[in-house]
C-alpha positions in Angstrom: 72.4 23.4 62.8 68.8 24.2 64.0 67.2 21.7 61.5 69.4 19.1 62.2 69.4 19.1 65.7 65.2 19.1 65.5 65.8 16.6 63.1 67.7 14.6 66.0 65.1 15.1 68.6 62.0 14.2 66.0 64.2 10.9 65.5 64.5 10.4 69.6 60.6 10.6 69.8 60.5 8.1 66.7 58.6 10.9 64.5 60.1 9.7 61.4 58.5 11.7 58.6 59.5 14.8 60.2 62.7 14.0 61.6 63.4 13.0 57.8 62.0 16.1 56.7 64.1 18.1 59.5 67.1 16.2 58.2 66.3 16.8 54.3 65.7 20.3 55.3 69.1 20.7 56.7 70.9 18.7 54.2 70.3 21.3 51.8 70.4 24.5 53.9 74.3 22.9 54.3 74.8 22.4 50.8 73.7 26.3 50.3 76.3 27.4 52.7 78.6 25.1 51.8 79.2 23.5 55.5 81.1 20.5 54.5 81.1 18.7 57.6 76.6 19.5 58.5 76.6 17.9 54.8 78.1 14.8 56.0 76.4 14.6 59.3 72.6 15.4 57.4 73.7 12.0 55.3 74.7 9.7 57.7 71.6 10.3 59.7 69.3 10.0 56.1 71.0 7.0 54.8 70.7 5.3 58.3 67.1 6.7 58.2 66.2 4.9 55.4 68.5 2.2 55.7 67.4 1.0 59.4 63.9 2.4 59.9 62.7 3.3 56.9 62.8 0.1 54.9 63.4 1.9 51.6 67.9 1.1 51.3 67.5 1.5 47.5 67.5 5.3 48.3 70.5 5.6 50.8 72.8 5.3 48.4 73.7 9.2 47.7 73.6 9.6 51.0 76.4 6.9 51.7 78.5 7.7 49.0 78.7 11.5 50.1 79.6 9.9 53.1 82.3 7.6 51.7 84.0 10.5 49.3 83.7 12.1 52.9 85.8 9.8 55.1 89.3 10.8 56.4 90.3 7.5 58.1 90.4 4.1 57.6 87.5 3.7 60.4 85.4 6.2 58.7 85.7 4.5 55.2 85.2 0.9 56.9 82.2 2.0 58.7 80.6 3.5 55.2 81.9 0.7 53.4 79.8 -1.8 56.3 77.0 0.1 55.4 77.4 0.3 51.4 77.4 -3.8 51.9 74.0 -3.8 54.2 72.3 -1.7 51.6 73.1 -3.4 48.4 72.7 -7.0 50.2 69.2 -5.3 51.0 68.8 -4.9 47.5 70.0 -7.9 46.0 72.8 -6.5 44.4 75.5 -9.4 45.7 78.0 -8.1 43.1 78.1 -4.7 44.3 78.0 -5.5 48.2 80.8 -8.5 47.4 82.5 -5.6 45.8 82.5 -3.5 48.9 83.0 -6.6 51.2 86.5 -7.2 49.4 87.6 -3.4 49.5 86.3 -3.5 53.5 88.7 -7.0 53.9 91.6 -4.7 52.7 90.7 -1.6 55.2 90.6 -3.8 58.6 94.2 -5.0 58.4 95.5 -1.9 58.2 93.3 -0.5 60.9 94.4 -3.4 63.4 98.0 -2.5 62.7 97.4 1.1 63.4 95.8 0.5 66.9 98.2 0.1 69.6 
């Protein structure tokens, strides 16, 4: 998790490049050891990377669908769905974040039901 968490500090200092590089880095040093859940965690903080500060969404996409094969819950799959419709509006793809806007309308009912 050394990468990572370097990764996470480079981002607190806004050093970019190398917090993305910190964050590659670790991304695949997960994938070689097969960590399932520092594979998830390298994603989310790439796509958001290159979805919020980056200006380049047209590449988050792997990154957010490793994340939405990834999610457990309703929240999880909401909040990767949220950002599947951010990056694609980014993109002009209206289809494909209408398509994703639908299938997030489906999710929140059920999640306001299972709150107490």
């Amino acid at each position: 998790w050394h990468e990572y968490l370097l990764g996470y500090e480079q981002l607190r200092k806004y050093d970019l490049a190398d917090a993305m590089a910190s964050f590659q880095e670790a991304l695949a040093r997960f994938r070689s050891i097969e960590e399932h859940e520092g594979v998830v965690y390298a994603s989310e903080m790439i796509a958001l990377m290159y979805l919020d500060l980056l200006g380049q969404p047209e590449l988050a996409f792997p990154y957010l669908y490793i994340r939405l094969g990834s999610a457990t819950t309703d929240d999880g799959r909401a909040r990767v769905m949220d950002d599947l419709c951010w990056a694609f509006c980014r993109v002009h793809q209206t289809d494909s974040a209408r398509k994703y806007a639908l299938a997030l309308e489906t999710l929140l009912p059920r999640r306001e039901q299972a709150q107490p």
